[in-house]
C-alpha positions in Angstrom: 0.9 32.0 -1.6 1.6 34.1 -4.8 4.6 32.0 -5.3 2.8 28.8 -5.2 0.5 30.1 -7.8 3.3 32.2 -10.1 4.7 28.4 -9.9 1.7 26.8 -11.7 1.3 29.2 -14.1 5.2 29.0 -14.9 4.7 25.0 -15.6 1.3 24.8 -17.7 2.8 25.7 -20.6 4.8 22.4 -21.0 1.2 20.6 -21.0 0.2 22.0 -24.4 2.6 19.0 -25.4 0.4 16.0 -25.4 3.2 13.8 -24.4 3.6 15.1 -21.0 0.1 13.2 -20.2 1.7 10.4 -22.5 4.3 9.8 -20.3 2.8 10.8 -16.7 0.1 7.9 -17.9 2.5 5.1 -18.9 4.3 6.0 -15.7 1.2 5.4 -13.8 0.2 1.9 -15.4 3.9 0.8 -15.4 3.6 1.9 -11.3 0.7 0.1 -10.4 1.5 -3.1 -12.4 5.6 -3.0 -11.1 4.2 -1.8 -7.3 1.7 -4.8 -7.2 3.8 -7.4 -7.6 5.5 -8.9 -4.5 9.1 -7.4 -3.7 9.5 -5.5 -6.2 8.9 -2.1 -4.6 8.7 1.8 -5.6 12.0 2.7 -5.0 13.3 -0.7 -7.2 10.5 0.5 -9.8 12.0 3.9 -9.9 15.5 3.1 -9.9 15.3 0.5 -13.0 13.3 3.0 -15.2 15.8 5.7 -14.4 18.2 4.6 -17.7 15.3 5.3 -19.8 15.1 8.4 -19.4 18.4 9.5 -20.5 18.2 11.6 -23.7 14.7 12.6 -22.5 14.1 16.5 -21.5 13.9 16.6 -18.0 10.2 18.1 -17.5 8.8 14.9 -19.5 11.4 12.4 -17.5 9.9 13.1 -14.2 6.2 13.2 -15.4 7.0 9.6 -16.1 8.8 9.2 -13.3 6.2 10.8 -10.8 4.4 8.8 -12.2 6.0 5.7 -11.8 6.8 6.9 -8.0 2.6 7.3 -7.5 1.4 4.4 -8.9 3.7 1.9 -7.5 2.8 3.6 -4.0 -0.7 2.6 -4.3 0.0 -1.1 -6.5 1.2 -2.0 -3.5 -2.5 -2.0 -1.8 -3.7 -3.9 -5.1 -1.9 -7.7 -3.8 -1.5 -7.1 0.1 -5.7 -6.6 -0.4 -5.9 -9.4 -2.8 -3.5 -12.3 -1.6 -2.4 -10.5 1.9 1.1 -10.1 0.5 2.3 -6.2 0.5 3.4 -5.0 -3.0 5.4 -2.7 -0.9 6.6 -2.0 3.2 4.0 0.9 2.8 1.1 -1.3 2.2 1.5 -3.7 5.1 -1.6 -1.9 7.3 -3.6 -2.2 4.0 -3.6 -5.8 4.2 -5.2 -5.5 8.3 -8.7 -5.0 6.3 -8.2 -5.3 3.2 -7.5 -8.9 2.6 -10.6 -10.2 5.1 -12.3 -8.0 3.3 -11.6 -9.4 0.3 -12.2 -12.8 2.0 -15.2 -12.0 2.8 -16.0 -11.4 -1.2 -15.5 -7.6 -1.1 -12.1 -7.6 -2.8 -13.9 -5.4 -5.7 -15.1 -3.0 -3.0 -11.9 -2.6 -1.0 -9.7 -2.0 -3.9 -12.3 0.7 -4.9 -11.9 2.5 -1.7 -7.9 1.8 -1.6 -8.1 3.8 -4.8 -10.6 6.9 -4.0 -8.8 6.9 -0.1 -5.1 6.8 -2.1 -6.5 9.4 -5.0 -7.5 11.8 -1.6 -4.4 11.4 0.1 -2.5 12.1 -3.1 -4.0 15.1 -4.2 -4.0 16.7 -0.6 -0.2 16.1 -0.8 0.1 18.3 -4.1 -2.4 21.0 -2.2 0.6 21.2 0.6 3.7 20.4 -1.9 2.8 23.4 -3.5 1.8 26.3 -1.1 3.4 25.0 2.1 6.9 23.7 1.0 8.8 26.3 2.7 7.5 26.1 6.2 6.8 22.2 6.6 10.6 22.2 5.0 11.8 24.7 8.2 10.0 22.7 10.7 11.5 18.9 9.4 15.5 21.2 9.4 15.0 21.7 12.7 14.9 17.7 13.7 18.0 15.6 15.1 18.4 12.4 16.5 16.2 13.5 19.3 13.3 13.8 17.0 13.9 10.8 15.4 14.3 8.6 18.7 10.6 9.9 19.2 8.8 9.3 16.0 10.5 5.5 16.0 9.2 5.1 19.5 5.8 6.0 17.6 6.0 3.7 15.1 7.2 0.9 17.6 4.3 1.7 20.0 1.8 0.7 17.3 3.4 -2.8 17.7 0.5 -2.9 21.1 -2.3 -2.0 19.2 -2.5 -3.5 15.7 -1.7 -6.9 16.9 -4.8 -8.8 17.1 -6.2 -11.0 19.6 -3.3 -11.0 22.2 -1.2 -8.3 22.7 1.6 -10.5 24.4 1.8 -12.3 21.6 2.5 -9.4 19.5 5.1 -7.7 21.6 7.2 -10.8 21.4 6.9 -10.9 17.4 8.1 -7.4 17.6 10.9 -8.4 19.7 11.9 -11.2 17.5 12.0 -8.4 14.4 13.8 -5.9 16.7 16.5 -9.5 17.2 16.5 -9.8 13.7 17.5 -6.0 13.4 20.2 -6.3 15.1 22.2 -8.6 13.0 25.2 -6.9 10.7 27.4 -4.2 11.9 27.2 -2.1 14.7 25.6 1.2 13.3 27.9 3.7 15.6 31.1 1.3 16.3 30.8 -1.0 13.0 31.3 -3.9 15.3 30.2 -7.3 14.1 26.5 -8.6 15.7 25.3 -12.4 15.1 26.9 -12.3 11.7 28.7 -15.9 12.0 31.3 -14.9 9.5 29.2 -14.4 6.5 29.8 -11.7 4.5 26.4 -11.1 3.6 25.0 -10.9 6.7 27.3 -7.4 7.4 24.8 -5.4 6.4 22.3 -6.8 7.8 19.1 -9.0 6.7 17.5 -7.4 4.3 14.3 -6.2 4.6 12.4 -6.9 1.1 13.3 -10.7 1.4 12.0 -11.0 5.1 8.7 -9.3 4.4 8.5 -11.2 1.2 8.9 -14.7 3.2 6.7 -13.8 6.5 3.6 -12.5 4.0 4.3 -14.0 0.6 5.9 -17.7 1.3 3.9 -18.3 4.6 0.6 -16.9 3.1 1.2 -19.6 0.2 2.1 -22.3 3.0 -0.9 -21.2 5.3 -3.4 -21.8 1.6 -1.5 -24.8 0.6 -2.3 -26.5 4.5 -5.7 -25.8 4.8 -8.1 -26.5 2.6 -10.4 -23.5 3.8 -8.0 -21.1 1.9 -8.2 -23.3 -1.0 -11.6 -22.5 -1.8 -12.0 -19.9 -4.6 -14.3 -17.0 -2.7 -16.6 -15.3 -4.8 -16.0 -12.0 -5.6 -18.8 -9.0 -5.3 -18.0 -6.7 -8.0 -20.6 -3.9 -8.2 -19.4 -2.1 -5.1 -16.4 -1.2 -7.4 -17.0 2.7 -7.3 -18.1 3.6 -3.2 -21.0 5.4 -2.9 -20.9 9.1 -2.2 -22.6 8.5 1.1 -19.7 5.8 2.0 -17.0 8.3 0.8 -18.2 11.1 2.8 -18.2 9.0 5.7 -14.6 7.7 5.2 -13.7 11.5 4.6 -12.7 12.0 8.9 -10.3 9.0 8.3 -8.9 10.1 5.1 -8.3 13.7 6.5 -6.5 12.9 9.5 -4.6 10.1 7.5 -3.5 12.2 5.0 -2.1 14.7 7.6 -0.9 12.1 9.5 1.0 11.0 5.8 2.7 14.4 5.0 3.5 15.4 8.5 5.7 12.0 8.8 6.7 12.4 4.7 8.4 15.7 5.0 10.7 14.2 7.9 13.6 13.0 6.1 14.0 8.9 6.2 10.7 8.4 7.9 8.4 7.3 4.4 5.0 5.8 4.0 5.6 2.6 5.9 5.6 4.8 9.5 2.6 7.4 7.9 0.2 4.3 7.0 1.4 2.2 10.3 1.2 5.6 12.4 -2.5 6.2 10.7 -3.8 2.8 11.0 -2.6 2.9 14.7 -4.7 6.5 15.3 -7.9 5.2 13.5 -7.3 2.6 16.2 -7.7 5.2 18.8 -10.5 7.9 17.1 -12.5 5.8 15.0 -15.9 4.5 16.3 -15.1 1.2 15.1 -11.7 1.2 16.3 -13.4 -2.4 18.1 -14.0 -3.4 14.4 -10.7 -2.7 12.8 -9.3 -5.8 11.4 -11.9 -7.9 10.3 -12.5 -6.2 7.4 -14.3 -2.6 7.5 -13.8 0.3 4.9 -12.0 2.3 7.4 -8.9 -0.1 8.1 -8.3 0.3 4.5 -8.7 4.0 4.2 -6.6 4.7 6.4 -3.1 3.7 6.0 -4.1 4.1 2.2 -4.2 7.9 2.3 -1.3 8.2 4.7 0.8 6.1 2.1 -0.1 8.5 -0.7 0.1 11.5 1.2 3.3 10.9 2.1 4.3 11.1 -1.5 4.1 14.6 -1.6 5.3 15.1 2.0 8.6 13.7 1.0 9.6 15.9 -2.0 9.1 18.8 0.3 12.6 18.3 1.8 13.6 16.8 -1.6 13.5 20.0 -3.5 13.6 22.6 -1.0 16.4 21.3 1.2 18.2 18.4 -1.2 17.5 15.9 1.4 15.2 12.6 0.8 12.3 12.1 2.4 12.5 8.5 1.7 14.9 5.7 -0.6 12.1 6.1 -3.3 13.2 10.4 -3.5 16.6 9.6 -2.6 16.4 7.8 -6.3 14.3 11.1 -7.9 17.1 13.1 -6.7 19.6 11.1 -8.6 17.2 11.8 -11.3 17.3 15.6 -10.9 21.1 15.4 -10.9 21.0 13.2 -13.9 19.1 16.0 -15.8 22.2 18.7 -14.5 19.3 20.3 -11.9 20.5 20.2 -7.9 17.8 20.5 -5.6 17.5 22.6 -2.8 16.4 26.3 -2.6 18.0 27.7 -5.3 15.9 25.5 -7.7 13.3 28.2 -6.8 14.6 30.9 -7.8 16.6 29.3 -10.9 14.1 27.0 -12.0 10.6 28.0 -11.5 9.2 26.9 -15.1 10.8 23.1 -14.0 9.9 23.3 -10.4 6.3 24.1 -11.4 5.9 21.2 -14.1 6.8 18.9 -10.7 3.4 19.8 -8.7 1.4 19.6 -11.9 2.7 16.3 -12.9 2.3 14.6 -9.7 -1.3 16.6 -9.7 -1.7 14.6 -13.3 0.1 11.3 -11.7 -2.6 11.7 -8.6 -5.7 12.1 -11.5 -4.5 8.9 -13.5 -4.0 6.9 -10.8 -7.2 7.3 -9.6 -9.0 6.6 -12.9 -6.8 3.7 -13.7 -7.4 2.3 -10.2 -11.3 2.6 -10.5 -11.1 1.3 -13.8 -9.1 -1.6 -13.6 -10.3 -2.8 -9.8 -13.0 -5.2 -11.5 -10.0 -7.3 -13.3 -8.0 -6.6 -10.3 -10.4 -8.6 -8.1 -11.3 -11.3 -11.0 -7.2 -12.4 -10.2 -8.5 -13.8 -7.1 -10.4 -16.4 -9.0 -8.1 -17.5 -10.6 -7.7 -21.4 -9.6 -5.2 -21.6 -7.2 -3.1 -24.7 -9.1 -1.7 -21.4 -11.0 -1.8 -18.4 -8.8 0.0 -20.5 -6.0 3.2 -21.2 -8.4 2.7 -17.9 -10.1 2.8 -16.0 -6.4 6.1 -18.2 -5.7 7.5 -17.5 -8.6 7.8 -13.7 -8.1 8.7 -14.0 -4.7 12.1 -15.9 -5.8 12.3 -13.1 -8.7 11.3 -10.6 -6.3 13.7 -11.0 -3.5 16.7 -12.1 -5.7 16.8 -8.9 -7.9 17.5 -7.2 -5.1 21.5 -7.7 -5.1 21.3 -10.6 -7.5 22.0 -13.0 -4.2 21.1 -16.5 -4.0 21.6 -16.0 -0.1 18.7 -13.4 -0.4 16.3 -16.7 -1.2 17.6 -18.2 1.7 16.4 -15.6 3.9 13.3 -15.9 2.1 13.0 -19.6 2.4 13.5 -19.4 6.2 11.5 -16.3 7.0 8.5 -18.1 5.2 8.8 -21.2 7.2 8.8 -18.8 10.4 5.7 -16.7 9.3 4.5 -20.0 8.6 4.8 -21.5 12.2 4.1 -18.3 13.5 1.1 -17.7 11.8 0.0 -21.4 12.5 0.5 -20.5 16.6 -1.6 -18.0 16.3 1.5 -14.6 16.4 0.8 -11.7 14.0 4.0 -11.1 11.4 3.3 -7.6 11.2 5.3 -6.8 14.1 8.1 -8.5 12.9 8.4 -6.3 9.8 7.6 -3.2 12.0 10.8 -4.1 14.3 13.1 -4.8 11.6 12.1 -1.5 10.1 12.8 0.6 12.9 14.6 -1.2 15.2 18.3 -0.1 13.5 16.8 3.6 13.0 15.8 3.3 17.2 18.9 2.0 18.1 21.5 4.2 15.9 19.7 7.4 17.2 19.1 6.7 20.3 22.7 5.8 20.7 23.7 9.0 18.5 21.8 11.5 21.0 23.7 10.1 24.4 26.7 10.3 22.6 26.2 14.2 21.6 24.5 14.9 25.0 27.1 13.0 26.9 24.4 10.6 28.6 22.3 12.8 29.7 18.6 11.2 29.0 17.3 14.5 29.6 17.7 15.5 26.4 15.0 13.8 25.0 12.6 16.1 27.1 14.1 19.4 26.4 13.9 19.6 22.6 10.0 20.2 22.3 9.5 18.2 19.5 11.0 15.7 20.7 8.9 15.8 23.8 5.8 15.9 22.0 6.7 12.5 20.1 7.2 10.5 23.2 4.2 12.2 24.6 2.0 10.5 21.5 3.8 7.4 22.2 3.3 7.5 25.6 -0.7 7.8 24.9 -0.3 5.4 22.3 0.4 2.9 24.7 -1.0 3.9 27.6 -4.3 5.8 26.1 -6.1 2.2 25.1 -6.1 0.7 28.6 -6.8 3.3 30.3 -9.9 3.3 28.2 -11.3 -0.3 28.8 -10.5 0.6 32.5 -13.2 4.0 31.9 -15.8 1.5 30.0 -15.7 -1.2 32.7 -15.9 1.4 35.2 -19.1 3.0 33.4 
């Protein structure tokens, strides 16, 4: 604890410069604009604004960069609440509420509770960044492929529970992105799968373009075949900032979200996309209107909107204190820290205190910003759903192509767009959720290559999944996860 605090006093003294706030808040606005728009994501934000920042002393490069890295992380809520299409993987579960919300002519309140849920989850993140780095950092060294074989089967398990209407249907979209996951080269052997001799298809589909096609291209197709979603719906705009009697109420959610978000953000590789679907999936199971979730309610968005930004803090905790990412958007700040001639890991402690301290207070300055800019743009952010859809229809279109192609400059990346839109479409049309899809072609290579990792090491003995306590305790949640919501329609019918 005394180090925590010796570290913010080390770092204030680099905010008597103006400019620090400067850059933290161009970061922010350049985040939430870049984060917003389909396919291009946080870690594609981060990674483009890296060149300018050479020349630029390192404390004020990653207050713009933290910056960048917060308010992308919440942009993303901004169009999956507005036109259902995630500005980022993490902000799939936002869209579950959020966009029949905003259907409902609530866009203006659910981007204002996206904001004040993210702001929470954010600034809880700093609160455990800074005094409990150390110890979450011990407990995520300590995980293997064991570990990770459990908190996939977590994230896999909420496949059962957010799909709505009928669960069958779900599974089998979750199959059909666990199919698609298996497409490029053998993680363990590097043996070809369903690649058809095409090169680009060695590494797999990509993931951005996929996502981009099932919500972006098939949204567009769905409002382009009916005329229903055609019509411009009127947007209430004085619920902006939630009451203090609605935030208190959402404060339950946001606090075992947000715990929920840096638990899963200090495990290296796991990110916001598992903390906000892992989140959404336990509001499923606590909530009182876990019946309700999905058709709009304030809690739906909550959520998965704290557990995103909480896991932005959870993820630099193995960043700095162990030199490992806690996700591709930290894996990018650490090539940032090395740019600047700074290695993380523990020594950074001890040899760079002053810098290390100037980290928690500009993320605590990212958090502040993004909250005010959130609040006090959401009223021209839900205007943009007005706007006739003769332009936002072409304009949506047109950043999916840019979207998807910049991510390897591949015209085959817009054909996987082109066909996963026509598939969202039809599937959408036969009434099976996409969101599976995306959630199977996330995890299903991280199942599969640990999964196959840990009978390898153990020799094929399953029982090393059960021995490691961790790992025990993941496929216990899963287990309940799966098994926990029957059992409880069997206890109501039987009552």
């Amino acid at each position: 604890m005394e180090l925590s605090f010796d570290l913010y006093l080390a770092g204030l003294s680099y905010f008597a410069n103006p400019v620090m706030f400067l850059f933290s808040l161009l970061g922010v606005f350049v985040g939430i604009v870049f984060g917003a728009l389909p396919g291009l994501t946080a870690t594609m934000t981060i990674a483009v604004f890296i060149p300018f920042t050479f020349g630029v002393p390192a404390v004020q490069s990653f207050a713009f960069l933290l910056g960048l890295y917060s308010g992308a992380v919440y942009g993303g809520s901004v169009s999956a609440i507005l036109i259902n299409i995630p500005g980022t993987p993490s902000a799939i579960a936002t869209g579950f509420d959020g966009y029949p919300m905003c259907r409902q002519g609530r866009a203006g309140e659910a981007i204002g509770i996206s904001t004040i849920a993210s702001g929470l989850g954010g600034l809880f993140s700093v609160v455990v960044l800074t005094f409990a780095a150390p110890f979450v950092a011990s407990i995520a060294l300590q995980f293997s492929a064991e570990e990770y074989v459990g908190i996939t089967l977590i994230g896999l398990s909420i496949i059962a529970i957010i799909s709505p209407g009928s669960t069958v249907k779900g599974l089998m979209a979750g199959i059909l992105g666990l199919a698609i996951g298996t497409v490029g080269l053998d993680p363990i052997g590097s043996f070809p799968r369903m690649v058809f001799n095409t090169p680009e298809l060695f590494d797999g589909v990509s993931e951005i373009p996929v996502m981009i096609g099932m919500y972006g291209l098939s949204e567009m197709l769905i409002q382009i075949s009916d005329e229903q979603h055609l019509k411009i719906v009127s947007q209430k705009l004085q619920n902006v900032l939630p009451s203090f009697r609605t935030v208190v109420g959402l404060l339950p959610s946001v606090v075992r979200s947000s715990l929920v978000g840096v638990a899963i953000g200090a495990v290296p590789a796991a990110g916001g996309s598992i903390a906000s679907l892992v989140a959404y999936g336990q509001e499923k199971r606590f909530s009182r209107k876990s019946d309700l979730l999905g058709t709009g309610i304030p809690e739906g968005v909550a959520a998965p909107e704290a557990a995103n930004n909480a896991s932005t803090g959870g993820a630099l905790i193995p960043m700095m204190t162990l030199g490992i990412p806690g996700d591709p958007m930290t894996a990018v700040l650490m090539g940032g820290l090395i740019i600047q001639g700074l290695r993380p890991g523990p020594m950074l402690f001890q040899q760079q205190m002053p810098f290390v301290s100037s980290i928690f207070i500009s993320l605590l300055v990212s958090v502040v910003f993004m909250t005010v800019l959130g609040l006090a743009g959401a009223r021209y952010f839900s205007r943009l759903i007005s706007t006739p859809k003769r332009f936002l229809i072409p304009a949506v279109l047109l950043f999916c192509l840019i979207g998807s192609y910049a991510i390897n400059n591949s015209m085959f990346d817009i054909g996987v767009l082109v066909v996963s839109g026509i598939v969202g479409f039809v599937l959408r049309k036969f009434g099976f959720p996409v969101a599976p899809v995306i959630l199977g072609l996330i995890l299903g290579p991280m199942f599969e290559s640990n999964l196959r990792r840990s009978l390898m090491l153990s020799q094929g003995n399953w029982s090393t999944f059960v021995i490691r306590p961790i790992s025990l305790a993941f496929l216990l949640v899963a287990l309940c996860i799966l098994v926990g919501p029957p059992l409880a329609k069997l206890v109501r019918r039987r009552q």
